[in-house]
N, C-alpha and C positions, 0 to 999 in steps of 0.2 A: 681691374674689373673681374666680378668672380664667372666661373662661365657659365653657359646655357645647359642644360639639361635637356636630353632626350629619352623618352620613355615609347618604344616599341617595338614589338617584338616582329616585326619583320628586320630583318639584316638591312636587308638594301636601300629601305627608308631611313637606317640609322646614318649608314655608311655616305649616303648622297648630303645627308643635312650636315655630315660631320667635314666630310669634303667642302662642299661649299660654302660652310659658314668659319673652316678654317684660311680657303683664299679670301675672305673679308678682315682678317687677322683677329676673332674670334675663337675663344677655347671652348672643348665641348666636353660635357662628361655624359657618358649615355649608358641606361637602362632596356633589360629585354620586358620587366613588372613594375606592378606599383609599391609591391613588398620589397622590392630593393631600392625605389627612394625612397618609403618611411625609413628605412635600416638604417642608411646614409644620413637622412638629416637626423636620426636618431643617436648617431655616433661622433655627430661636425657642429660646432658653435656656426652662429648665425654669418660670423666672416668666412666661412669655407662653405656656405649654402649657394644653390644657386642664383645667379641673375635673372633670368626668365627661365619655364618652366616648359617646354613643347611634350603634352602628350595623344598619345592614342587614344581613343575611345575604348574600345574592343578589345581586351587583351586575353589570353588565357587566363594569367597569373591575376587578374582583377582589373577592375573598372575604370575609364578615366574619370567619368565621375567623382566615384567615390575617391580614387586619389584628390580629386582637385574638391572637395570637401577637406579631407584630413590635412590639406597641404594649407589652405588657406586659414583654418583653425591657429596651426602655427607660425606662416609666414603672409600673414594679408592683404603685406603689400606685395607681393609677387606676382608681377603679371604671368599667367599659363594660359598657353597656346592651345584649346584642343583640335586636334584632329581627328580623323575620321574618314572610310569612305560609307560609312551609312549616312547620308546626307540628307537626315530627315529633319524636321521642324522640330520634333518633339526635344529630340537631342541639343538641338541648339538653343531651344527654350531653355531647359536644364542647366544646359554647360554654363548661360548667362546667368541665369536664376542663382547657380552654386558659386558667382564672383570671376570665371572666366574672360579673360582681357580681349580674345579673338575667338571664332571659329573658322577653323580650316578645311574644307573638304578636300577628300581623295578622289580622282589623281588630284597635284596641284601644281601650279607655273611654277617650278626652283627662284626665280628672279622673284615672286610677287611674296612667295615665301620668305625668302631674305628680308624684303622688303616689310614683312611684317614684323617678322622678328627683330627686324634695329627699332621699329616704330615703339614694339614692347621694351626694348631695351631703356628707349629715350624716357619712356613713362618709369620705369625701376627706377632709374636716375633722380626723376621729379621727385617722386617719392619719396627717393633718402634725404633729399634738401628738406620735404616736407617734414618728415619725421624729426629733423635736426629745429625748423620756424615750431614746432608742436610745443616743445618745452618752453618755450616763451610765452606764446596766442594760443593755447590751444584753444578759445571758444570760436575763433575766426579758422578753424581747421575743415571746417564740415560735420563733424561727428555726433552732433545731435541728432537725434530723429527728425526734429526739424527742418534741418539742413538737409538728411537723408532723403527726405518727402517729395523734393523740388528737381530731383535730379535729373534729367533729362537722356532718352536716348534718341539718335540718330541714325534712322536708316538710308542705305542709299543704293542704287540700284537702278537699271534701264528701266523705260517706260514700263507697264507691262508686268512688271518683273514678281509682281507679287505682295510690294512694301506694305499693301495695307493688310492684307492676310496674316501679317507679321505681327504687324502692329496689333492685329486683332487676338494673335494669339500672346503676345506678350504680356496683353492686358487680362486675357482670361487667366495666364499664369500667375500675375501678379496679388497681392494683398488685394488689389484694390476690385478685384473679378467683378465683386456683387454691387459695381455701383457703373454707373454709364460711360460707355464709350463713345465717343464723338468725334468726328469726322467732318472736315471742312478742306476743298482742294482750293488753297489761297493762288494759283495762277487762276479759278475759274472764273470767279467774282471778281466784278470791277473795284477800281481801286475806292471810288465812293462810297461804295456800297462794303468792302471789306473790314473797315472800322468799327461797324455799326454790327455788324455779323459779329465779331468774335468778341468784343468788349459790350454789345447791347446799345439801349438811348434813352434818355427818358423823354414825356411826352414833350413835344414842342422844341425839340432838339434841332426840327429843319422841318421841312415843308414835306406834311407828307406824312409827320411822325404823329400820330394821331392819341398814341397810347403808349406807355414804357413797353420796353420788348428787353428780356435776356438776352444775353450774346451767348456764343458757345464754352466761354470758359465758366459761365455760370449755369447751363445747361450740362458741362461733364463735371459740377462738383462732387467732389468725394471719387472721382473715378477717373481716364482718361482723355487726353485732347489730343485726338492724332490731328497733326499740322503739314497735310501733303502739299506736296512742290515749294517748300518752304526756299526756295532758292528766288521764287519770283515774287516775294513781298516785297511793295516799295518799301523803298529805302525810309520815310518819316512815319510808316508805322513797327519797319523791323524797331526802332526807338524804343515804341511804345510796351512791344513785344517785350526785350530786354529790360523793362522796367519790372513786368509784372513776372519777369523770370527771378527777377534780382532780390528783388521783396515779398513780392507775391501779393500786392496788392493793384487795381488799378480801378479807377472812372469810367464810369459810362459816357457814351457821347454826350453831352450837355451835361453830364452830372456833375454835382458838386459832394457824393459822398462817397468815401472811399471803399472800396469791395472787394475782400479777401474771398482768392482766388486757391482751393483746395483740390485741386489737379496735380495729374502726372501729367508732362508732355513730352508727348514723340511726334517727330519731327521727318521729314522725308524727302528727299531729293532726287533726280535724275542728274542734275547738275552737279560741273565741280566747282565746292564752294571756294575753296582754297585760291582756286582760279577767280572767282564771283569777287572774293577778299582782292585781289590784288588790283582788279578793274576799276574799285571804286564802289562796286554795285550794293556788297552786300558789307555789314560791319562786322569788323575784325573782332570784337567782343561780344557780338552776339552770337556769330560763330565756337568761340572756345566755349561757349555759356551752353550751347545748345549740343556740342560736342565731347559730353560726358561721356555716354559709351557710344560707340558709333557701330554701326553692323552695316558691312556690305552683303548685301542681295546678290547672289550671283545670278546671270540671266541663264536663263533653259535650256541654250545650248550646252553650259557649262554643267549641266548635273543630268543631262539626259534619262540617268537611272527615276529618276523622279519621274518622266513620261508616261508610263505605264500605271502607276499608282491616281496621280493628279488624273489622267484620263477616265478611269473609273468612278473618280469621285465628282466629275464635272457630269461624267452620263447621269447616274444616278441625284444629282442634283438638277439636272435640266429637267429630267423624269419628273421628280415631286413638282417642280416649277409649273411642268405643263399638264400633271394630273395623269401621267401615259406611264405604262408599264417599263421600267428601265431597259433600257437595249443591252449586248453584251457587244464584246466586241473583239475579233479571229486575234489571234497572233499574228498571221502576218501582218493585218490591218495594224497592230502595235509594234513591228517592227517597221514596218514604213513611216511610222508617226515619229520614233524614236530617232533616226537618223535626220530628220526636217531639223531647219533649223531656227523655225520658229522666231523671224525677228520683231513679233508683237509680243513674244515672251507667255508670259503666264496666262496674260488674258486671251491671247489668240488663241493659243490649247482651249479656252474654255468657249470662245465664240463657238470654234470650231465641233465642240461634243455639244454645242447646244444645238447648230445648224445636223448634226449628223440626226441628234432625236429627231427633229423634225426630219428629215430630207430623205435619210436611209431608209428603203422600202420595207426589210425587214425587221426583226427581233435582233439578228445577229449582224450587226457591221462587218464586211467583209471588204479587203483592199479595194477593189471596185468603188465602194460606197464615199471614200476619200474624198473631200473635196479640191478642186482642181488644182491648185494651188498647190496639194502636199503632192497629189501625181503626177505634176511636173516637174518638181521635185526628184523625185524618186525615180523618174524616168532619164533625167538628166545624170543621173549617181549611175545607172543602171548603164545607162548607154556608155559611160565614160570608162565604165571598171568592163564591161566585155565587147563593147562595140557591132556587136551583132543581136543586140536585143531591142525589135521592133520598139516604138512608140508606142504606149496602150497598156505592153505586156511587163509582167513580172517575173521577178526569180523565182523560180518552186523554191519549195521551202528548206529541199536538201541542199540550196547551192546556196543558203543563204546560212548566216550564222546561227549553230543551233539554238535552238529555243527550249526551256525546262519551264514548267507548268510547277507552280509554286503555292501551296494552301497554308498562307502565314509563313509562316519560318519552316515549314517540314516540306520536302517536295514532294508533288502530289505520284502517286503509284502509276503516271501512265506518262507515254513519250508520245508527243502528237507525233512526231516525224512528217516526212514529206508529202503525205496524204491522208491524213489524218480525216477519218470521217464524223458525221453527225454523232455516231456515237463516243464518240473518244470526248468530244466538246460537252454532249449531255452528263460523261461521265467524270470529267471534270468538272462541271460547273455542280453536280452532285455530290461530291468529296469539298465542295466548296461550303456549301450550305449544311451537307454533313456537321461539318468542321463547327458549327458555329450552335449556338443554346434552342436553334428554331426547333420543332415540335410539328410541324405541320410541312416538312420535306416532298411528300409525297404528293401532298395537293398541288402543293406550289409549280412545282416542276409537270404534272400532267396538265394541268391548265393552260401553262403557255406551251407544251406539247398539243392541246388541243388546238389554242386559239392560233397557232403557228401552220397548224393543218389547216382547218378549214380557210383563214385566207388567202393559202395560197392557192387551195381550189376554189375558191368565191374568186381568184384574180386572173386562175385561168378560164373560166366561164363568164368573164365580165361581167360578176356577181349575181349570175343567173344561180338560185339555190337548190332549186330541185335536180340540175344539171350537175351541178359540184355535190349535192348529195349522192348520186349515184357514182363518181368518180369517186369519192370515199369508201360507198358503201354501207351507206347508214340511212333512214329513212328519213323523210323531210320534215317529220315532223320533230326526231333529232335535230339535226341541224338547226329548225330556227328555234329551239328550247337552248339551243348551243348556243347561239349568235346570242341571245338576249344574256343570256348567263356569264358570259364570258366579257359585255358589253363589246363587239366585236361593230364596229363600220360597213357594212356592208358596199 
């Protein structure tokens, strides 16, 4: 067997994967660039190339990317591993987009790691058998377009976890962007009624059917069928299912004409199928059919770094939702959120910045504003790491782990530190907006400077106006040319 390739320029990542993929009796040949594995396979016939390919994303000396471009060019069937600790979507999109076997985030389990690495192994293997059946059958090989069309991927991942956001960006990614996505969760719908949902009926099919109706595979033609909780279809329409994966043709309920079916499908689980396969429940051949590429979801615990981002993007999406001005939200309030551990996953993050739009009294979320749940939390970590910190209360912000205030990829010019005031926050969130094509900075930010004053004197006067006008400072007739302007509740 030829051996595995490592490509990363940290030492200690080379040195652990070299160590433990040597007690699996495993050779390794490892790189610090991606300019020294072009060089190498530049200089070795295909029998001295690697078996699988593990690389970094991120390197100094050049991209994983762009290596697993160039590598794939010339060894296609190579399964590469990329990794990564920037653990974002976009990346993952790519690394699959550009023919990637797995993605790996950093840190990662050494065991699940291994674990992947024999899986890609076992696929290199099929491979070379492939390659050997090619010269015989190639038109039974896959490599038409047509065959290419039908491929299927797999995602799988806890409740929560995110699979359809996935799915949703695969397909934005994909050729097929500019045609419909569609979404059907096959445990919601009864099993009566799920035949009729995804394949359609013509009139007079059953009591009830009044008129032909499309099902969902003819609702996403020319574009996407995400297929969530695919682990709880009954078993005599998975049947049906693998028919119209196989051919790509199927009937309507009562119909008698046949109807090609121009989708991609992805597919999604919380379940383990492999397990589902062994029970009896789910078929063993619609399994491998649907398990083209497969991508595990990791749950939220496991990518914490993501916290902070996904939370900003769930405020500002609850915001348009509910037509209200986006809240922001302290640091500490994001390091308390970041250590939770979130076992509704992706969606609870999102319940949870929906409830905050609503519920947080303020503009600014501040740790207080948490919902109970994450400061029980937080209070339980708290009490356990120094044992003398009341119920209720928090760590100042110097005894907790520092925090760097970040505008895109450049760090922003100031250190909130442990008492960071109003100004430090208005001047970061100014370097924020700074940072980006707006035109209109200055309005934007005295506005909700304004509308952040007046209601908190409208809330200390129990929205008496001429009384909160004088607390201000401004005359009342200010004030309500303010309230109206600003659309402010009184």
């Amino acid at each position: 067997m030829k051996p595995i390739w490592i490509v990363d320029d940290d030492q200690s990542i080379r040195f652990v994967l070299e160590k433990a993929l040597l007690r699996e009796g495993l050779s390794t040949r490892s790189f610090t660039n991606p300019r020294e594995v072009l060089a190498a396979l530049a200089t070795e016939d295909g029998s001295e190339g690697p078996q699988v390919l593990v690389s970094d994303i991120r390197m100094p000396g050049g991209s994983g990317l762009d290596l697993l471009t160039q590598v794939k060019q010339q060894l296609p069937a190579l399964p590469v591993i990329i990794m990564t600790a920037f653990s974002d979507l976009d990346s993952a999109v790519s690394a699959f987009q550009n023919g990637a076997f797995e993605y790996l985030p950093k840190p990662f389990d050494l065991p699940k790691a291994i674990e992947l690495i024999r899986r890609a192994l076992e696929e290199s293997q099929r491979e070379e058998v492939a390659e050997e059946l090619m010269a015989a059958t190639p038109e039974m090989m896959g490599q038409a377009p047509a065959m290419q069309d039908v491929f299927t991927v797999m995602i799988t991942g806890e409740s929560g976890s995110g699979k359809e956001l996935v799915a949703r960006a695969l397909h934005k990614h994909s050729p097929r962007a500019n045609g419909p996505f569609v979404a059907i969760n096959t445990a919601a719908i009864p099993k009566d009624l799920l035949e009729s949902e995804l394949f359609g009926h013509e009139r007079g099919a059953f009591t009830g059917a009044q008129t032909s109706r499309r099902g969902r595979f003819e609702q996403a033609e020319g574009g996407t069928l995400f297929l969530d909780e695919i682990g709880d279809m009954p078993f005599d329409l998975q049947t049906r299912l693998l028919r119209v994966l196989s051919d790509g043709h199927f009937y309507r309920v009562g119909g008698h004409t046949s109807v090609k079916a121009n989708v991609r499908v992805i597919a999604a689980t919380h379940q383990d199928l492999e397990q589902r396969v062994k029970e009896g429940v789910f078929r063993e051949d619609l399994f491998h059919r649907l398990n083209v590429i497969r991508l595990r979801l990791p749950a939220l615990r496991e990518r914490r770094e993501d916290v902070q981002v996904l939370t900003k993007h769930f405020l500002l999406q609850s915001a348009q939702q509910l037509g209200v001005e986006p809240k922001r939200i302290s640091e500490q309030a994001l390091e308390i959120l970041g250590h939770f551990n979130f076992p509704g996953n992706v969606r609870q993050l999102e319940n949870i910045c929906h409830w905050l739009t609503v519920m947080a009294p303020a503009q600014m979320i501040e740790a207080k504003d948490l919902p109970p749940e994450v400061l029980s939390h937080n209070n339980a970590v708290n009490a356990g790491a120094q044992g003398e910190i009341a119920a209720g209360e928090f760590l100042p912000l110097s005894e907790s782990a520092p925090l760097a205030a970040t505008i895109g990829s450049t760090p922003a010019l100031v250190n909130l530190g442990a008492h960071a005031g109003w100004e430090s926050a208005l001047e970061v969130e100014a370097l924020q907006l700074l940072g980006t094509d707006r035109q209109d900075v200055w309005d934007v930010l005295t506005k909700r400077f304004e509308s952040l004053l007046i209601q908190a004197a409208l809330a200390t006067t129990r929205g008496r106006r001429i009384e909160a006008a004088v607390k201000l400072g401004i005359g009342r007739n200010t004030i309500t040319r303010k309230i109206q302007e600003l659309h402010i509740e009184a």
